[in-house]
Every structure is written in structure tokens, then in C-alpha cells.
N, C-alpha and C positions, 0 to 999 in steps of 0.2 A: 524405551517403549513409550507409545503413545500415549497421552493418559485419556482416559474414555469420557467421551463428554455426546450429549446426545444435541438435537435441535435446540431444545430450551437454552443453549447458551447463547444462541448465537441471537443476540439482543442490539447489538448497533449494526446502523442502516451505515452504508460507506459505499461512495461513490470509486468506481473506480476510472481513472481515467488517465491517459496517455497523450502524448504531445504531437498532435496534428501535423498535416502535410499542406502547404502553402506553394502558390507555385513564384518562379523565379523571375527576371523582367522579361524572358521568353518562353514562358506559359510551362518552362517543366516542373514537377512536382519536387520537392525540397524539403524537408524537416522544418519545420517553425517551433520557435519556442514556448506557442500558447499550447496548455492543458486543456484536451476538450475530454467531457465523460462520456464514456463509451459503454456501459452499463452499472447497472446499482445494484449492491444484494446486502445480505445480513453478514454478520462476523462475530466474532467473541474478540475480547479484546484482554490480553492477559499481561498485565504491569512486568516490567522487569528493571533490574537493577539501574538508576539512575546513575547520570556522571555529568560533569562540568568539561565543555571546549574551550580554549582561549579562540577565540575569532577577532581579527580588526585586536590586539590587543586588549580585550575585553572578553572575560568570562559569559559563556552560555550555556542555559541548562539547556540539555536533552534527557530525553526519556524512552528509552526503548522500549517495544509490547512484543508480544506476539499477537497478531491477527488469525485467528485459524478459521475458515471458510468451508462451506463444501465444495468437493469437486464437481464439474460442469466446464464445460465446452468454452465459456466464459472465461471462467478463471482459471482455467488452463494454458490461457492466451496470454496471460500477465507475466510481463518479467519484470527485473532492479528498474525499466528504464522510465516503468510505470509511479501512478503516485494513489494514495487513498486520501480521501477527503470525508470527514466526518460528516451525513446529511445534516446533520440536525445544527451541525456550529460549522458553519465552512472559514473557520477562522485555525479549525486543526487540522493543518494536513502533514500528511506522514508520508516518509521516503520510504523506501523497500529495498529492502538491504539484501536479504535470501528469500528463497521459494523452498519447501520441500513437501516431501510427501509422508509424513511420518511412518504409517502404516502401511508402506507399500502394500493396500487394499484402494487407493485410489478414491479413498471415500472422502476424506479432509483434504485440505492443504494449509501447512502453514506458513506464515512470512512473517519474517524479522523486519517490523518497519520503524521506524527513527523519527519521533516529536521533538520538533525544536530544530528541525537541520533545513538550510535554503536548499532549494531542489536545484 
């Protein structure tokens, strides 16, 4: 079950944004791999158990949260392929790993996003 959290939680500003369309050297449109922000809203941000990757032969910490948002038209639109960016430190950006709805009341959503992992 959901656990009940009102607006007051929802305290960091997070950019959401998704990876633009570029066109090709004959003008058609293509996926690019820059991240443009496509709108910005609030979140709560809820710690969850950390763990250590070997990457490149070298240990890396990640840290997963839960993000949980309101629902809106917006963030309806977001899927894994998207990424969050902290406003305030754009030096944390976070992968998104799942979507759901907890409450199937469409009121929240939450996502499993991933600190520490290259997009």
C-alpha cells in the first residue's frame, strides 16, 4: 500500500528532461544523444538501500531513491528513457529505472531512479 504523504513533501525542484531529436545530413529527424529539459516540477525524494558496481574495473557507489511526484499530463509522459536532474546541484542526475502508480488513484507516481549510474 501506498504510504500517504501530502504536498508538503514534495520539496526538491527536479528538472525533467529527455534526449532530443537532431536531424541527419539529409534534414530527417533522428534521436541525438543531448538531454534537453522538457519541464520542471517538485518531488520528494525517498533514500533507499545503497550498493557498490565494479565499472571499468573500479568500484562505484550508487544510490537509489524513490522520487514520487504528482500526476499531471507531464509526468505522465516520462518513461526509463528519461533522466531527473536536481535544480538546485545539476551535478545530480539520476537514471529512472521504473514508473508506477502506487495508488492506482492516479494521484502520485513513483520512480525508482539511480544516483551514481552514466546515462
Amino acid at each position: 500500500m501506498a504510504r500517504k504523504s501530502g504536498a508538503g513533501g514534495l520539496r526538491q525542484r527536479m528538472l525533467f528532461q529527455a534526449k532530443g531529436m537532431g536531424p541527419d545530413e539529409y534534414g530527417n529527424p533522428i534521436p541525438s544523444d543531448v538531454f534537453a529539459t522538457v519541464f520542471e516540477d517538485y518531488a520528494e525524494l525517498v533514500p533507499r538501500l545503497g550498493g557498490e558496481s565494479v565499472m571499468a574495473s573500479r568500484l562505484q557507489g550508487i544510490q537509489p531513491y524513490t522520487a514520487r511526484v504528482r500526476s499531471s499530463p507531464n509526468t505522465r509522459q516520462v518513461t526509463t528513457a528519461w533522466r531527473l536532474v536536481d535544480a538546485r546541484n545539476d551535478k545530480r542526475v539520476f537514471n529512472i529505472k521504473a514508473i508506477s502508480d502506487p495508488d492506482q488513484k492516479n494521484q502520485y507516481l513513483e520512480m525508482l531512479i539511480v544516483d551514481g549510474e552514466p546515462s
